[in-house]
N, C-alpha and C positions, 0 to 999 in steps of 0.2 A: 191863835193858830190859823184860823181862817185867812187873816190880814195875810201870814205869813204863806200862806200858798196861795194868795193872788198873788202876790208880789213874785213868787218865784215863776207860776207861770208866765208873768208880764213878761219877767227879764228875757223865758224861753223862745217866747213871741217875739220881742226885739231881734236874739238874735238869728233865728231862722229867715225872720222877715231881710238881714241886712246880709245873707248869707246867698236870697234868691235877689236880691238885685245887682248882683252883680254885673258887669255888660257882658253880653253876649261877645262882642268885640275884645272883650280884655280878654275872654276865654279862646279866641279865634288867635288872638296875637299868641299866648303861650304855646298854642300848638304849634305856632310857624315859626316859632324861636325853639320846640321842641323839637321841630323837624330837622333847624341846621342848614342843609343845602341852601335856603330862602335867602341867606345873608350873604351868601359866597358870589363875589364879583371875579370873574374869571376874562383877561385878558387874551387876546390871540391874533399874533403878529403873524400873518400868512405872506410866504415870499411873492406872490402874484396871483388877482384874481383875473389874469387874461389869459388864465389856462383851464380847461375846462378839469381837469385831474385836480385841481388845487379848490374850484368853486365847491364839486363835487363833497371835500374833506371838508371843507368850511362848513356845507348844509348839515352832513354827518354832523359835525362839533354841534351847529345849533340846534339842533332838532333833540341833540342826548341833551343839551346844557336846560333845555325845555323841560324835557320830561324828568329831570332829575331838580326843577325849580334852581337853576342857577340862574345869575345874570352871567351873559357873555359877551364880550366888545370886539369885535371883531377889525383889523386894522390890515390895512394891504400896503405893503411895502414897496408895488412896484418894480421889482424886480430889481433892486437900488439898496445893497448894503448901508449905505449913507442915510436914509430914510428910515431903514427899518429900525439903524439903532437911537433916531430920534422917536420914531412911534413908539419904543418900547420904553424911553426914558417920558416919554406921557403916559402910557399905560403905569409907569410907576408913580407918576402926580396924584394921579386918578385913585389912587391905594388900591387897587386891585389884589385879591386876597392869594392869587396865581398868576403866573404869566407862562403861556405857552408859545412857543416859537417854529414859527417852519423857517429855518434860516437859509436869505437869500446865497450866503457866503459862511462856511461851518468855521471857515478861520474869523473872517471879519465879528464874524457873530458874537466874539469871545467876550469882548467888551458891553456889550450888551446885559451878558449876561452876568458878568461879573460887576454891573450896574442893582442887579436887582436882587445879587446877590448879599450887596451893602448895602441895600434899601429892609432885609430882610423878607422879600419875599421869593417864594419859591418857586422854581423854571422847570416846566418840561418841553424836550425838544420834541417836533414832532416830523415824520419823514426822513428829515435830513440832520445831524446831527450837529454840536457845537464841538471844535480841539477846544474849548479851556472856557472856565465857569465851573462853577457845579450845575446840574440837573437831578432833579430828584428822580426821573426818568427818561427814558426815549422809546417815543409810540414810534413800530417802524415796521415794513416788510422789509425781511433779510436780505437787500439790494446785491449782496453779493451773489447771492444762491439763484436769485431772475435773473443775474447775469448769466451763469453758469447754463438754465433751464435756457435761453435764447441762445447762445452757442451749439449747447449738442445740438438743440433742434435745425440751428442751420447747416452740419454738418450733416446731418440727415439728409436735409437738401440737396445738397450741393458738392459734399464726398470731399475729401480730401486733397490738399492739393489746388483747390479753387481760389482764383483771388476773390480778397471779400475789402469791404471797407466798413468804419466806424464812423457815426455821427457822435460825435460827445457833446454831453451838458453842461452846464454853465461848468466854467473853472472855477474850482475850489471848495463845488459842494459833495457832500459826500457822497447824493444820489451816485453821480456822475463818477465818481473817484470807485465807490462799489460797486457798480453798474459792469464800467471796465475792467477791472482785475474780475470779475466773476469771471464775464465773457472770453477775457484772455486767456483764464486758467482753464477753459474748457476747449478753445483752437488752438491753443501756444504752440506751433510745429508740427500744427497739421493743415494748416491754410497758407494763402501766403496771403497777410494783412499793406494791401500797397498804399491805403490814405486813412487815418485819423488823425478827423478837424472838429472842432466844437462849431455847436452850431445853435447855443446857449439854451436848448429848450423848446427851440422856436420854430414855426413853421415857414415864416417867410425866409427865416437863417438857414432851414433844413433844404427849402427847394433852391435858394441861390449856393449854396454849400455842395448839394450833389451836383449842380449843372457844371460846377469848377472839375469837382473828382471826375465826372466824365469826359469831359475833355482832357483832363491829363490823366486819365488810365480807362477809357473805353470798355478795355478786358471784365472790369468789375462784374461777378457772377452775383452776390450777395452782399446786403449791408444789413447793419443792426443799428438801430438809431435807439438811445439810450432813452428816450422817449415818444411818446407816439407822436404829439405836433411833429417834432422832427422827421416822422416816419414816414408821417401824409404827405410833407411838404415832399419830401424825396421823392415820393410814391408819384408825386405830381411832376415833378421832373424825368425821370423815366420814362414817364406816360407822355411827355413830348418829344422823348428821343428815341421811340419805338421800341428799343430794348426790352428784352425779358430776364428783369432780375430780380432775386426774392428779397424784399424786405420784411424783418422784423422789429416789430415796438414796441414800447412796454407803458403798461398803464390799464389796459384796455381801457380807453376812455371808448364813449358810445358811436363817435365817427370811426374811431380804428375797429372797434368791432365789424361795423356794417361793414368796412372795406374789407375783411377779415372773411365774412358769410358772402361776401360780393365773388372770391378769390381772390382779388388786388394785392390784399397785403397775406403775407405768409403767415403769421402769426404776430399776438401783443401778449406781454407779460401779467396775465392782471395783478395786479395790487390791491384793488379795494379800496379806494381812499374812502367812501364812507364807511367802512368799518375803520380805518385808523383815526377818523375823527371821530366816531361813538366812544371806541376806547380811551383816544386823548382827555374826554369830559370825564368821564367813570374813573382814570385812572389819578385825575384832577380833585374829582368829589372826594373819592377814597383818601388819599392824604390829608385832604383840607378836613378830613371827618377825624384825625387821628389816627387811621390804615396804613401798615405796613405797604408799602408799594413795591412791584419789580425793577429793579434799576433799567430791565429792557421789557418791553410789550410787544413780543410780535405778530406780527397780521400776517396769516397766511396768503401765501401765495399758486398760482393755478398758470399755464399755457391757454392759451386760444386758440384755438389752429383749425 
């Protein structure tokens, strides 16, 4: 009997003993395989980082992909439908476990996404939208509705009746496509609209773009430039042809503001691009966790004035 309870203590002692060596590290690893997010490689094709609204949504994107332990790749297209759908066809080499997209061109884009949508992996748009692919979602401020908020308020200004002009954003992306029908639905036959030209986004396109419209229509009381680069650039032209005319931009990026508290510019739309990149990650993790997602995510929007 004695023999027979050393022996079982023995065995007891073996196994407690092989129970506390286990590695502290193999226990570290189940946790971070517990956790999930750790594994998640998250792609993100951004249409240009030479705009301070688009860097601004990128930091957002890394800073949530940080505190939520994803990895995030971040890829800049340049402003170049042609590039963006090769970066996103690396992002799919890469097996990236998401691909998010701010697309340069919401037509161009289609391919893109119906690349990764054969590759099985899953797209969200983010900003600007894709016609065709699936997306499991679109992070967005209601682009039509800052339309809409930068009209009345230039009618405010300016009354009825007033010639006004439009800067418009690259062709073909949604910003630019919802931007304008907002704004148009808000002066449609109460202004008289004598020049919109695209001026793709861009500051050096927005000040050579208004120098044109004023010389072929002087009269111009007001413009809306569909984003603030455009807005400054105008704002800069203006300010060489003495005129006092009210612009509006949208974005608030932190130079349209300061112009904004200077008086320069009339007002910017904000948007919040780093809340729509905090959302883009979270709404990213969520699906990659098995979460129901919203097909739309929106980011509010606010006036500046």
């Amino acid at each position: 009997m004695k023999k027979l309870t050393l022996l079982f203590v023995a065995l007891v002692t073996i196994v407690l003993s092989a129970c506390s060596m286990e590695s502290p590290f193999l226990e570290n690893a189940k946790e971070d395989t517990a956790g999930g997010n750790a594994s998640f490689k998250i792609g993100f094709s951004i249409s240009t980082l030479n705009n301070p609204f688009f860097v601004t949504l990128s930091e957002g994107a890394k800073a949530n992909a940080q505190e939520q332990g994803a990895e995030i790749s971040i890829v800049d297209a340049q402003d170049d439908a042609s590039k963006q759908a090769s970066d996103v066809e690396d992002l799919i080499q890469q097996g990236v476990d998401m691909i998010l997209i701010n697309p340069v061109d919401s037509a161009a884009v289609g391919s893109a996404v119906e690349s990764a949508n054969a590759a099985g992996i899953p797209v969200i748009t983010v900003d600007r939208s894709a016609e065709s692919g699936e997306v499991v979602s679109h992070i967005a401020s209601d682009n039509v509705a800052g339309g809409v908020l930068a009209g009345e308020y230039l009618l405010e200004l300016v009354g009825e009746g007033a010639k006004v002009a439009m800067l418009e954003g690259t062709a073909g992306s949604s910003a630019a496509r919802d931007r304008g029908e907002g704004f148009l639905t808000a002066v449609e036959g109460k202004v008289d609209l004598v020049s919109s030209l695209t001026a793709n986004f861009d500051r050096g396109e927005g000040l050579t773009v208004m120098e044109n419209m004023l010389q072929a229509n002087p009269e111009i009381q007001a413009v809306f430039a569909q984003n603030d680069e455009m807005a400054l650039g105008a704002l800069e032209a203006i300010e060489a042809s003495g005129k006092d005319i009210k612009v509006i931009g949208f974005d608030a990026t932190d130079d349209a503001v300061a112009k904004v508290e200077e008086g320069k510019l009339a007002a910017t739309v904000a948007q919040k691009p780093e809340e729509i990149g905090k959302a883009a990650i979270e709404t990213a993790v969520a699906y990659l966790n098995g979460e129901t997602v919203e097909e739309f995510v929106p980011v509010d929007l606010e006036l500046v004035k």
